[in-house]
C-alpha positions as CSV (number, residue, x, y, z in Angstrom):
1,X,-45.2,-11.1,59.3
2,X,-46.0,-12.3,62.4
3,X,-44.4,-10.0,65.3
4,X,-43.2,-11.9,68.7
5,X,-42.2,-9.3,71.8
6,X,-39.0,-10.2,73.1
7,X,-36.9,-8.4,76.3
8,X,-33.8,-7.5,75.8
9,X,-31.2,-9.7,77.7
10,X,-29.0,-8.0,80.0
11,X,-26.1,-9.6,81.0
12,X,-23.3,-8.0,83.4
13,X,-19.6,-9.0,83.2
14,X,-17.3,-8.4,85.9
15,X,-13.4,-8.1,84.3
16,X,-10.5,-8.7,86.9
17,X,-9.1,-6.1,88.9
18,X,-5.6,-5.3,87.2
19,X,-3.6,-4.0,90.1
20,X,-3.3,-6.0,93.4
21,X,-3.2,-2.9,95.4
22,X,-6.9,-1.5,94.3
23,X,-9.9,-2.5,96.4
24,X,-12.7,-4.1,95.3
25,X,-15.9,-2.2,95.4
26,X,-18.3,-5.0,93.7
27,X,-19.5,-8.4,94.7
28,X,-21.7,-10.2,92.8
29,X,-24.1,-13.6,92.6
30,X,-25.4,-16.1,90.0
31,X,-28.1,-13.3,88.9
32,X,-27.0,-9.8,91.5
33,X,-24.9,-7.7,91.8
34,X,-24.3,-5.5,94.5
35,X,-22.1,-2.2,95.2
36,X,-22.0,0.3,98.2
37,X,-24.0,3.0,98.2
38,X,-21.8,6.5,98.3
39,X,-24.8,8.2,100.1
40,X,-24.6,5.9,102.9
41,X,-21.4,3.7,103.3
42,X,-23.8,1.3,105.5
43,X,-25.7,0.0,102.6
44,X,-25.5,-1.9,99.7
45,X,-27.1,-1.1,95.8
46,X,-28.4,-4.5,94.4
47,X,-29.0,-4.6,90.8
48,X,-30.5,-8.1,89.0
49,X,-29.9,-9.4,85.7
50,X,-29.8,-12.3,83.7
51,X,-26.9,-13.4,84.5
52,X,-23.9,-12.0,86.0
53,X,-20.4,-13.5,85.2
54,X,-17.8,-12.5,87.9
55,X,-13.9,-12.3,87.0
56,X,-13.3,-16.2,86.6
57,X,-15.9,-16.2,84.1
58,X,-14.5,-17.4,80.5
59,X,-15.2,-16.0,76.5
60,X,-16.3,-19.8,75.8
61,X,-18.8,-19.6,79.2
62,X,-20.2,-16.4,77.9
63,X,-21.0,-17.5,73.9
64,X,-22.4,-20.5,75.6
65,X,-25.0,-19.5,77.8
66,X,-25.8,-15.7,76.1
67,X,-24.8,-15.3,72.4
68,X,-25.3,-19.0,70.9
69,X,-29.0,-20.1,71.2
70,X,-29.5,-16.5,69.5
71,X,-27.9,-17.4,66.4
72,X,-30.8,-20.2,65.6
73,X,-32.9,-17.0,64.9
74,X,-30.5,-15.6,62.5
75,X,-31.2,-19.0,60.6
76,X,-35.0,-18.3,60.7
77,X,-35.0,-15.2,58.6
78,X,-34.7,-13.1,62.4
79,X,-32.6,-10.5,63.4
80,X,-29.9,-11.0,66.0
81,X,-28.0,-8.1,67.9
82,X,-25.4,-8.6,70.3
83,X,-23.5,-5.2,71.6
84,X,-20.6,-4.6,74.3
85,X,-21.7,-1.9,77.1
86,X,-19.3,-0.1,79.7
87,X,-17.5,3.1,80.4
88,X,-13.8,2.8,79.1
89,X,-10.8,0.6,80.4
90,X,-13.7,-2.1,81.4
91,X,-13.1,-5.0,78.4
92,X,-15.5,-4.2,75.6
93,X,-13.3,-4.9,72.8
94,X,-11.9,-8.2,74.7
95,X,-15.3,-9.7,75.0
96,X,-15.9,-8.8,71.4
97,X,-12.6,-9.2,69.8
98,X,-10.3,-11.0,72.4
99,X,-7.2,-12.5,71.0
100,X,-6.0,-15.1,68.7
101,X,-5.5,-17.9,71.8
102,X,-8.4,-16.8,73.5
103,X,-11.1,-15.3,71.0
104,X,-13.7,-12.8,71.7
105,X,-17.8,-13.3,70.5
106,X,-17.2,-11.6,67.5
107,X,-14.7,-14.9,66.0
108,X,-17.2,-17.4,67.9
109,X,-20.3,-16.4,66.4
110,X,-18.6,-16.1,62.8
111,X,-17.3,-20.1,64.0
112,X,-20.8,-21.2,65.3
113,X,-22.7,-19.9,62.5
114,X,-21.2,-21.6,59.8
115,X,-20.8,-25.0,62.1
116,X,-24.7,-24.4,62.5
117,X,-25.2,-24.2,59.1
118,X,-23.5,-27.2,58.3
119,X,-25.5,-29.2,60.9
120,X,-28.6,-28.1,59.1
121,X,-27.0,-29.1,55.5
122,X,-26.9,-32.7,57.2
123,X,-30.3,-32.9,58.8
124,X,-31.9,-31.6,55.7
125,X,-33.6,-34.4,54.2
126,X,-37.3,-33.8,52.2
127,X,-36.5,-29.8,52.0
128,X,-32.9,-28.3,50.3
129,X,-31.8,-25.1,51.2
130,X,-28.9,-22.7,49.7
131,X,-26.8,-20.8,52.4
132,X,-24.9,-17.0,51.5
133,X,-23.5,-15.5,53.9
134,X,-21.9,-11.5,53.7
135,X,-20.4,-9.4,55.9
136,X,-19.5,-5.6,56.1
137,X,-17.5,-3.8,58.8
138,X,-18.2,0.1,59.9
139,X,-17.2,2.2,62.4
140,X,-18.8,6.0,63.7
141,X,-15.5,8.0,64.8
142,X,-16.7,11.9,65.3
143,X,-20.1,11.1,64.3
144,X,-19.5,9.9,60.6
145,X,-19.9,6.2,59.4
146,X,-17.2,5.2,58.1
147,X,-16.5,1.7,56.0
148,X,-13.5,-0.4,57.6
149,X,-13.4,-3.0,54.0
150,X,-13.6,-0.3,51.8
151,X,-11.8,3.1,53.5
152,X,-12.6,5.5,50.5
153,X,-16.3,5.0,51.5
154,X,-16.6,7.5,54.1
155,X,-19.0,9.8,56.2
156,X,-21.9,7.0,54.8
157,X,-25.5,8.0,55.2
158,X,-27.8,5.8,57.0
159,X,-31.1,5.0,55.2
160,X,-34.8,3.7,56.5
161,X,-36.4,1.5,53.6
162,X,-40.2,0.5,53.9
163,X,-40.4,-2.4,56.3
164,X,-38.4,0.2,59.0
165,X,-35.2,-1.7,58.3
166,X,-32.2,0.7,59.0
167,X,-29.1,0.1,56.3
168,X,-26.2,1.9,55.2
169,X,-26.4,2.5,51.1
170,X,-23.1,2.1,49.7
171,X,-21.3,0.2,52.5
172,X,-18.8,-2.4,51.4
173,X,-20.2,-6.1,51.5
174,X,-18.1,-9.0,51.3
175,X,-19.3,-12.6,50.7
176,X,-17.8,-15.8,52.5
177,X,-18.2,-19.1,52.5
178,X,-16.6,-20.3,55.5
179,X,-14.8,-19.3,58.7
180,X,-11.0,-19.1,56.7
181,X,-11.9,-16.6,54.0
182,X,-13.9,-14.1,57.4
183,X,-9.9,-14.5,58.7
184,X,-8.4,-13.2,55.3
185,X,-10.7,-10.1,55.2
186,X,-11.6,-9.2,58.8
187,X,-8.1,-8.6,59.6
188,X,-6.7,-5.8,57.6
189,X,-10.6,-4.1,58.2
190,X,-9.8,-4.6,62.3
191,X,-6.5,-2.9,61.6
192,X,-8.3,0.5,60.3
193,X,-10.2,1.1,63.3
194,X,-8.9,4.1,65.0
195,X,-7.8,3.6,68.3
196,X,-5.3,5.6,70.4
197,X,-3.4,5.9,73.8
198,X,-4.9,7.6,76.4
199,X,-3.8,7.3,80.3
200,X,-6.4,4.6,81.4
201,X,-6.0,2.1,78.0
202,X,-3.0,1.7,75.5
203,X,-5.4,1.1,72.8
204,X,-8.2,3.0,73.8
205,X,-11.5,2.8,71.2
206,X,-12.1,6.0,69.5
207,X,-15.1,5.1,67.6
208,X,-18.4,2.6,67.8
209,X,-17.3,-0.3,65.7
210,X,-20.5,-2.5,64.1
211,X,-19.7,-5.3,62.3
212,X,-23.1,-6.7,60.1
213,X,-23.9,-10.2,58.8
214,X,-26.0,-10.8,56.5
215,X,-27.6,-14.5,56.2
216,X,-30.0,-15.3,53.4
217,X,-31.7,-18.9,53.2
218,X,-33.0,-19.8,49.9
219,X,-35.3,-22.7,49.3
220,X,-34.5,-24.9,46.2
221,X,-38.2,-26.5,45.9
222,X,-41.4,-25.2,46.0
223,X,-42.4,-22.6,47.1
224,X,-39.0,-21.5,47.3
225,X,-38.8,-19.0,50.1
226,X,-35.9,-17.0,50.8
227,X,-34.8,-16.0,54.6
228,X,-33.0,-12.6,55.6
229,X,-31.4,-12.6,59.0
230,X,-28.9,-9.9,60.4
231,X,-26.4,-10.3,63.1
232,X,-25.1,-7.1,64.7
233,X,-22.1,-7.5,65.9
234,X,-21.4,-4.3,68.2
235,X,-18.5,-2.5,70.1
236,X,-19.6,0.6,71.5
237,X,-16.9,3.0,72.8
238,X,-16.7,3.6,76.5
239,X,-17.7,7.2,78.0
240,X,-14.6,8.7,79.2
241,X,-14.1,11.5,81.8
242,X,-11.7,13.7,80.3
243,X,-10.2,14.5,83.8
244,X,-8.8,11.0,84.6
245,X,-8.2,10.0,81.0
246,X,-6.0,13.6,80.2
247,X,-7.3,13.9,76.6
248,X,-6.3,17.0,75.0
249,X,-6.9,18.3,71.3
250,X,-7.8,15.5,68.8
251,X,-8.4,13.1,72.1
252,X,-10.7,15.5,73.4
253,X,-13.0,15.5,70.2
254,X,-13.0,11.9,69.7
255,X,-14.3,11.8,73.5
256,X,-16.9,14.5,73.2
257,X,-18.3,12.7,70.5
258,X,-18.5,9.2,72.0
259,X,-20.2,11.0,75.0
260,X,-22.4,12.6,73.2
261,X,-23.7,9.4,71.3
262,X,-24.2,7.9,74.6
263,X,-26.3,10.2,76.1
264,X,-28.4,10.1,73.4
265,X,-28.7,6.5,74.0
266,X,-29.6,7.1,77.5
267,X,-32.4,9.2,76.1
268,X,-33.5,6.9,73.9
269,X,-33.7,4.6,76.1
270,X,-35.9,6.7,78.8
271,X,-37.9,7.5,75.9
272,X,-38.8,4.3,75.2
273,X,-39.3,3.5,79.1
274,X,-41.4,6.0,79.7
275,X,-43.9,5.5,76.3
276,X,-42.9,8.5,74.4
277,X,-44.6,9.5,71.4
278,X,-40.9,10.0,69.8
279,X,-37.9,8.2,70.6
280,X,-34.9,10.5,69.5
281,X,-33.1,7.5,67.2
282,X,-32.1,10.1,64.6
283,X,-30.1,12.5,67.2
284,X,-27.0,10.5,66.8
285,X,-25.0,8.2,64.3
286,X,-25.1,5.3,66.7
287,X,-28.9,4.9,67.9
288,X,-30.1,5.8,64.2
289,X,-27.8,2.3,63.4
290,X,-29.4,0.5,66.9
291,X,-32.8,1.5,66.5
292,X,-33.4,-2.4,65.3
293,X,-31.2,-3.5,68.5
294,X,-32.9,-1.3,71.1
295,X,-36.5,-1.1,70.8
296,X,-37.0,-2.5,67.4
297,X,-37.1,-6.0,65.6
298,X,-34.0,-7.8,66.8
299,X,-33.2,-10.0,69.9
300,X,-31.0,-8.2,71.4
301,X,-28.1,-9.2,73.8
302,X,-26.9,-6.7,76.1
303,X,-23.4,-7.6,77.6
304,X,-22.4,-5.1,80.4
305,X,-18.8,-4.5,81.3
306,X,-17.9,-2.9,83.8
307,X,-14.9,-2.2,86.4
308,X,-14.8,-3.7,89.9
309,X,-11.7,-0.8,91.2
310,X,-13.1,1.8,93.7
311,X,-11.6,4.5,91.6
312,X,-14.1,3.4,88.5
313,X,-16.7,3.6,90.8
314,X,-18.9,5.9,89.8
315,X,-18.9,4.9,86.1
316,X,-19.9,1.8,87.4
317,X,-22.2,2.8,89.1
318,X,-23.7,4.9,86.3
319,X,-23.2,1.7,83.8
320,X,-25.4,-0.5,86.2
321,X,-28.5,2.2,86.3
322,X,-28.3,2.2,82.5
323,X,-28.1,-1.4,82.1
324,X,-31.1,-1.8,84.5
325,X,-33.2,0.9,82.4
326,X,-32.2,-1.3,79.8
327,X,-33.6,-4.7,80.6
328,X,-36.9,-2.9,80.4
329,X,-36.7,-2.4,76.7
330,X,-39.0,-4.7,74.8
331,X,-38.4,-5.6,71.1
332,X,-41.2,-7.1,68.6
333,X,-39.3,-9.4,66.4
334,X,-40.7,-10.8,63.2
335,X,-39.4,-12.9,60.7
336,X,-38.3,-11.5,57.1
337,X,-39.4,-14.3,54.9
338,X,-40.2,-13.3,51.1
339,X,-41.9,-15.8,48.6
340,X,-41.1,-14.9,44.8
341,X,-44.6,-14.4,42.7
342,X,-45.1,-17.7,40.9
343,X,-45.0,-17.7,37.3
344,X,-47.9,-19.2,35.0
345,X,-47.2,-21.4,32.6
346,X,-49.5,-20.2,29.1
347,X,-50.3,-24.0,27.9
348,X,-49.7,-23.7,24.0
349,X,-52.6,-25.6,22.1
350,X,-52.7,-26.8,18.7
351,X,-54.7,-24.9,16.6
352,X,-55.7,-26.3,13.2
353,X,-56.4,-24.4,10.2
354,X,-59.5,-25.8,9.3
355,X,-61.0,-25.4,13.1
356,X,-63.7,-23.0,13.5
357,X,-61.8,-20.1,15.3
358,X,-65.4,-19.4,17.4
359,X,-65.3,-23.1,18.5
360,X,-61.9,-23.0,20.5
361,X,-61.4,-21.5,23.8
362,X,-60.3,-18.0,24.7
363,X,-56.6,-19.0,25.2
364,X,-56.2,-20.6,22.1
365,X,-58.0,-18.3,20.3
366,X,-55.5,-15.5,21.8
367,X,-52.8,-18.0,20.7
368,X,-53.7,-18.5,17.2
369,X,-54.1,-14.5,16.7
370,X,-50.2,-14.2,18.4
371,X,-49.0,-17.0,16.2
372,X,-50.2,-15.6,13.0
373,X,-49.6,-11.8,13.8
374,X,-46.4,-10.9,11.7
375,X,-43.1,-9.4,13.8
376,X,-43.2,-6.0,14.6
377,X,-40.6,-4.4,12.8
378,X,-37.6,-2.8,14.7
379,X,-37.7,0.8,15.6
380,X,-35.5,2.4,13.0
381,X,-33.9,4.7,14.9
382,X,-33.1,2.8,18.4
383,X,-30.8,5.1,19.9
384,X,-33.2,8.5,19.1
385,X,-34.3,10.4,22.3
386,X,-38.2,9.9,22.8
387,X,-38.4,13.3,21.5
388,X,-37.2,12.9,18.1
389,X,-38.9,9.7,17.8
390,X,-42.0,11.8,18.7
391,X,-41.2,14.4,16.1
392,X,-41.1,11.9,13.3
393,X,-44.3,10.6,14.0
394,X,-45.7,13.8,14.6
395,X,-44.2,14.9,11.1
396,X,-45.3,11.7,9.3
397,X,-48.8,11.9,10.7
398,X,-49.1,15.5,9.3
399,X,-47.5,14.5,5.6
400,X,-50.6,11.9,5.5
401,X,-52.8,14.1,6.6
402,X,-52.0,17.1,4.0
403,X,-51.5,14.6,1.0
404,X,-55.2,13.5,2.0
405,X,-56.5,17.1,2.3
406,X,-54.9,17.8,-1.3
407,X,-56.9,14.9,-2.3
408,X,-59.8,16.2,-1.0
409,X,-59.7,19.5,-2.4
410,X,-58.6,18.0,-5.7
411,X,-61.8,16.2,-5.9
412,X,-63.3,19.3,-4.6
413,X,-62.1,21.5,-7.5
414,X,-62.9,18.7,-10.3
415,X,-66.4,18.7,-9.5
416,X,-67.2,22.9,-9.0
417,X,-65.4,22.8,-12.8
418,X,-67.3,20.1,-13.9
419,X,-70.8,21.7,-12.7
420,X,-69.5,25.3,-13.9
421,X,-68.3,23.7,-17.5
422,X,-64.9,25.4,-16.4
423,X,-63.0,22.2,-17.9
424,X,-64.8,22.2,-21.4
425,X,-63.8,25.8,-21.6
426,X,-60.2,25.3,-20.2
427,X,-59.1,21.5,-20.6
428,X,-55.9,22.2,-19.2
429,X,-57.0,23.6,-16.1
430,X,-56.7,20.2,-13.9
431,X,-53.1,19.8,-15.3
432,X,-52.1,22.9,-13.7
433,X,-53.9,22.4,-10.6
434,X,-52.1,18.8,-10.4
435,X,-48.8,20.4,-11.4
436,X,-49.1,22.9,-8.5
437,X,-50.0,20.1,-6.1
438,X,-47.1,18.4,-7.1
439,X,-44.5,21.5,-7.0
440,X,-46.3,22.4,-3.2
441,X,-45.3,18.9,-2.2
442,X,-42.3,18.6,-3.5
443,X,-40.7,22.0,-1.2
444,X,-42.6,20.7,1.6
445,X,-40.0,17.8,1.4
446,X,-37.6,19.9,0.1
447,X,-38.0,21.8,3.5
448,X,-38.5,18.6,5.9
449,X,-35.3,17.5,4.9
450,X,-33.6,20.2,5.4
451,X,-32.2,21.6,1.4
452,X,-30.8,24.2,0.6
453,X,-33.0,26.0,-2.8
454,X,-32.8,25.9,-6.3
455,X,-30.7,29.4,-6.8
456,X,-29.1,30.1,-3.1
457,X,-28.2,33.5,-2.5
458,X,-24.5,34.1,-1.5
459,X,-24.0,35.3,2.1
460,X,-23.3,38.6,2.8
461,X,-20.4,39.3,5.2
462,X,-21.9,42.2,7.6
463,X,-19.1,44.6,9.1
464,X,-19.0,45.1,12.6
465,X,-20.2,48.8,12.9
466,X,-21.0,49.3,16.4
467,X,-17.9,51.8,17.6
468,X,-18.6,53.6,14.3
469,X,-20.4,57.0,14.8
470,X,-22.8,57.9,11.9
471,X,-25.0,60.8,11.4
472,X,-28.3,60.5,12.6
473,X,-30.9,59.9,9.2
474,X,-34.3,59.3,8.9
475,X,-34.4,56.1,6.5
476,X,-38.0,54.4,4.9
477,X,-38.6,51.6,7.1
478,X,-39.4,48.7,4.2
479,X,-40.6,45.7,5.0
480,X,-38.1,42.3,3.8
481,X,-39.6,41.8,0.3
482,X,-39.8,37.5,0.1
483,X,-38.0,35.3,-2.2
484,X,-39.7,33.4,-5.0
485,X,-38.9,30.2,-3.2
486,X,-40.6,31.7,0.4
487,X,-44.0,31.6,-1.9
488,X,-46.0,28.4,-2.1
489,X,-48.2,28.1,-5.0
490,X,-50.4,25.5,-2.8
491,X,-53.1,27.5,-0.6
492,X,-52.5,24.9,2.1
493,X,-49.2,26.1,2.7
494,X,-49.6,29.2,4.0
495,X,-46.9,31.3,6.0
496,X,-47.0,30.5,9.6
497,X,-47.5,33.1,12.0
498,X,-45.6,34.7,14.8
499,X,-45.7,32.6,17.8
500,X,-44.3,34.8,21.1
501,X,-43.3,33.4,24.5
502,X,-46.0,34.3,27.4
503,X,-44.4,37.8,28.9
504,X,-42.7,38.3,25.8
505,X,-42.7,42.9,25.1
506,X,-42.4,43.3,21.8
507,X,-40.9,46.6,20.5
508,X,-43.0,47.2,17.8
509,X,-45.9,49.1,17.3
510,X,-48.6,50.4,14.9
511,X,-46.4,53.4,14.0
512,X,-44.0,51.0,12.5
513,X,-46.7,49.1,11.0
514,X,-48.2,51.6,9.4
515,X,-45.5,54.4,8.1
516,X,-47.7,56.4,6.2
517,X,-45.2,59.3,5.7
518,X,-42.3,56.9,4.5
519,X,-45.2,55.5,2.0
520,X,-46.8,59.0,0.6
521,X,-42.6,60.0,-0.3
522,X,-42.4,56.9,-3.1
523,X,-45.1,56.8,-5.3
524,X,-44.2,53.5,-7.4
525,X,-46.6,50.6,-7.5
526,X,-45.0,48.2,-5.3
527,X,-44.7,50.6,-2.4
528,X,-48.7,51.4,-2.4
529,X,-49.1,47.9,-2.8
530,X,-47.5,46.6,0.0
531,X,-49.1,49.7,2.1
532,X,-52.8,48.3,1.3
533,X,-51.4,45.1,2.4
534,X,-49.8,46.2,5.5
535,X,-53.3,48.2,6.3
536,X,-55.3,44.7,5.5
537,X,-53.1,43.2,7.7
538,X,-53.6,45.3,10.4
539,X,-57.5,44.9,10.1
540,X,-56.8,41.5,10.5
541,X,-54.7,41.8,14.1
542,X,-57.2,43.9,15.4
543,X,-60.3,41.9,14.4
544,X,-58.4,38.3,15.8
545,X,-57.7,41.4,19.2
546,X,-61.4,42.0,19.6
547,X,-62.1,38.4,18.6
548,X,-60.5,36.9,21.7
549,X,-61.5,39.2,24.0
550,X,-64.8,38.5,23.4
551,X,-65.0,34.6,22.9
552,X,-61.8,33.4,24.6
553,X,-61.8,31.5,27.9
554,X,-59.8,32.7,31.0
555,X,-57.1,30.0,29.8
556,X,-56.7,31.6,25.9
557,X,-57.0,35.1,27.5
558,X,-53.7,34.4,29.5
559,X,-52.0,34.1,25.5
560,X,-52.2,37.2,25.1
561,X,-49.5,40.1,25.7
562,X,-49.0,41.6,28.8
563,X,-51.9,39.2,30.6
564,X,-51.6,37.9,33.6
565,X,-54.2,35.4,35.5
566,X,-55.8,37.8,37.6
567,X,-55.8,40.2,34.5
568,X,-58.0,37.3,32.1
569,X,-60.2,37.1,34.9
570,X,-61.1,40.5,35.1
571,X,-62.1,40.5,31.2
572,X,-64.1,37.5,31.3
573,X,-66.0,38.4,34.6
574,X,-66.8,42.0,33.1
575,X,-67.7,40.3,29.7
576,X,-69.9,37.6,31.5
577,X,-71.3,40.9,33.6
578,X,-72.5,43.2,30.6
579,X,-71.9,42.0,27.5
580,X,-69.4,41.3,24.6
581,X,-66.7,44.4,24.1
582,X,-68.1,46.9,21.3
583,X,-64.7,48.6,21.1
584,X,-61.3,49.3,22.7
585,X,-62.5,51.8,25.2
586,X,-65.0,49.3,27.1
587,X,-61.8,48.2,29.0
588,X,-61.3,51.3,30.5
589,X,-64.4,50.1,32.4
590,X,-62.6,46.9,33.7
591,X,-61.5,47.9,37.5
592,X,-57.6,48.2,37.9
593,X,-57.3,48.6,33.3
594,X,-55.4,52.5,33.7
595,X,-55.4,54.0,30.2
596,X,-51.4,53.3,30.3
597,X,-52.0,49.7,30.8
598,X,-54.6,49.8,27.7
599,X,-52.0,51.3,25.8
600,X,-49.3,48.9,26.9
601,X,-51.6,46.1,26.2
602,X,-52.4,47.2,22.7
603,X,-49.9,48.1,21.8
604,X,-47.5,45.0,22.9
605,X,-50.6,42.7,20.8
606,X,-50.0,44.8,17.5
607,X,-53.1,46.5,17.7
608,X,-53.5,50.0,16.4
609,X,-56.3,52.5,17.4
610,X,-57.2,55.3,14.7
């Protein structure tokens, strides 16, 4: 985008003076105006502007020389803003608004936009355009934006997207196609602006009122660009001084805020003066919406209003310092033009069967192989979360792969009994191995889908015990004995083991593992042998304990029980240092490893120490 600097026109306007008996303190000239100076009575302040239009000047004078030969930039994909400046009582909201016999800019640029449209409909000959045209209505009373076509949308945020254009997510927008239908809606939104009597205006603004239109330009032929130009539309509030207006309560908030938001748009506009690194847009509601009119990407219109009484003196004389601060501002405007990626045409080629496939080109070769690649078939399950999609896979990839390790180990088995002679002496041998297979596989689907077994066992209905007091006895602790169907005949099938959560204590301990004193008081078979396999297991846990702590990584070391990052580091640095642990009492050697920590440590990972 190509970026143009443009000033920011300044324009004064002098309203009449409503009571014969008030003097005059204001004279002004084509391009001056002029007031006395309250230091010295002798002497004259003379401010220049654009133009200055004194009190015979007319609504239609002022769209014609100031506000219409912007809106040709609106048309151009530009951005247009045209805002009422003054302290209140001065005619803001007349210039803007005016009345149904004599109407304000606000109805004239709606009227002038739409005749311009039509005027280029008619001189559009080679190139065809579409015109939409939207508009929404807001207003910042007590530093909240607030919709005026949509009141439940209240206390709006106000939102910066990429190209630093400011916008108001979830602000009402209303499309029109003429000047009519802007009638219909504009004015019940006008009626729920809040305004009030005060003793210097019968309907005295209480809020910043901003009225937006959006213009988009769409080309119909190639290369069909699109236009977006903005009109702000923009009647600020007058400061007030609380003293001659005799605001009290509610009054007097509504006025501290609207002072408040124009200060800050005095500061912005020093700030932007005097080439600060940060201009304070975001301090208030109403410079974070200007911050395209003042110092930003519009053209910007600037119409000052102010009162020619001596008793409004000094807020006019405060109005013209700001509005020659103001004329300094300068605003790089570009145009917002967007051009929709075009979209390539794949030329389909006939492709013969007899062809040789190497002999076409790579298109149609890539046609051909789309054309004769069957459909896809539809996802079974469409309305599965990604998870369970992924668990199916996941489950069907691992059925595939255990039926193809049975194979294996099938094979496997046939020819160690067919070098051994095993199958002459036992011909029945690979029947019972393939009956096993097939009774392993079928509870591995018994168990994927989710069936209950052969012979369920009937629940038991446990009482609730725990306000009962019982004597204190010391009981065997047995392990759960399992079921028939808990054993799988298949070697691939094994029980999984216990998988605990990373800082996960576990209460119990080698004592409980090995019971020998509950085991020497039974002396059947099954108790000694489940006491040899409790001891084999136990040889196992510590074995896999030692295991890790010598051949695990800082990462697998953090797996374990009780540690911690810094805790892994420590073993693997000492192990790197001197060596592979011989038993449990090297870690005592590990700086910061107390012997209650060893304990804690071993004992939370099932390990027992004789």
């Amino acid at each position: 985008m190509d970026k143009k600097k443009s000033k920011v026109t300044v324009v004064v306007r002098v309203r009449p003076i409503l009571k014969i008996d008030d003097k005059n303190c204001v004279s002004c000239t084509a391009n001056s105006v002029e007031i006395f100076n309250h230091r010295n009575v002798n002497e004259n302040i003379k401010y220049d502007f654009t133009t200055v239009y004194d009190m015979s000047a007319t609504q239609q004078q002022l769209f014609q020389d100031c506000v219409k030969p912007k809106l040709l930039h609106a048309l151009q994909g530009q951005n247009v803003s045209i805002f009422a400046y003054g302290p209140t009582g001065a005619g803001k909201t007349h210039t803007m608004l005016g009345s149904p016999s004599n109407p304000g800019v606000i109805p004239r640029v709606i009227n002038g936009l739409f005749q311009r449209i039509s005027e280029e409909k008619k001189a559009c000959k080679g190139e065809q355009w579409k015109y939409s045209v939207s508009f929404s209505y807001l207003e910042i009373y007590n530093e909240k934006v607030m919709d005026l076509l949509d009141v439940k949308n209240s206390d709006l945020p106000i939102r910066e997207d990429g190209d630093k254009n400011i916008f108001v997510p979830g602000l009402a927008k209303q499309e029109i196609e003429n000047f009519d239908e802007f009638k219909v809606h504009f004015g019940p939104a006008s009626s729920n602006r809040t305004v009030a009597m005060t003793k210097l205006n019968d309907r005295s603004s209480r809020s910043h009122c901003i009225l937006l239109l959006n213009v988009k330009k769409t080309q119909l032929s190639a290369p069909f660009k699109e236009l977006h130009g903005k009109v702000y539309l923009i009647d600020l509030a007058g400061s007030e001084d609380n003293r001659r207006t005799g605001n009290q309560g509610i009054r007097l908030k509504e006025s501290g805020a609207i002072n408040k938001s124009l200060f800050v748009l005095g500061e912005v506009v020093d700030a932007i003066n005097s080439n600060l690194p940060r201009v304070p847009y975001r301090n208030s509601k109403l410079t974070r919406l200007l911050q395209d009119s003042i110092g930003g990407s519009c053209h910007s219109v600037m119409i000052t209003n102010i009162a020619p009484e001596e008793r409004y003196y000094y807020d006019t004389y405060c109005t013209l310092n700001f509005a020659s601060k103001s004329k300094k501002i300068v605003n790089n405007t570009c145009v917002r033009e967007t051009i929709p990626p075009k979209q390539e045409l794949v030329r389909k080629m006939p492709v013969c069967p007899n062809d040789d496939e190497a002999s076409l080109p790579k298109k149609a070769r890539m046609s051909a192989k789309v054309a004769n690649t069957p459909p896809v078939s539809q996802d079974p399950a469409p309305f599965l979360s990604p998870l369970l999609r992924r668990q199916n896979r996941l489950e069907e990839t691992v059925n595939q792969r255990l039926q193809e390790l049975e194979k294996n180990i099938l094979n496997q088995m046939k020819e160690m009994s067919n070098a051994s002679g095993q199958s002459a002496q036992n011909p029945d041998f690979l029947s019972q191995l393939s009956k096993q297979m097939e009774a392993s596989r079928q509870q591995l689907q018994s168990i994927a889908h989710h069936t209950p077994p052969a012979s369920p066992v009937p629940p038991q209905v446990l009482a609730d015990k725990t306000n009962i007091s019982q004597p204190k006895t010391k009981t065997s602790k047995l392990k759960r004995q399992k079921s028939a169907n808990d054993i799988s005949c298949s070697p691939l099938f094994v029980s999984q083991p216990r998988v605990f959560k990373k800082g996960f204590r576990s209460s119990a301990s080698s004592s409980r593992l090995l019971d020998t004193k509950s085991l020497s008081t039974s002396s059947s078979a099954p108790a000694a042998e489940e006491s040899l396999n409790s001891t084999d297991l136990q040889i196992t846990i510590n074995e896999e304990f030692m295991n890790r702590l010598n051949t695990s990584s800082v990462k697998d070391l953090q797996s374990l029980q009780t540690v911690g990052v810094k805790r892994a580091k420590l073993i693997f640095e000492w192990r790197e240092a001197y060596g592979c642990f011989s038993n449990y009492e090297d870690l005592k050697k590990i700086p910061g490893f107390t012997d209650k920590y060893i304990g804690n440590l071993l004992k939370s990972n099932l390990v027992a120490v004789s």
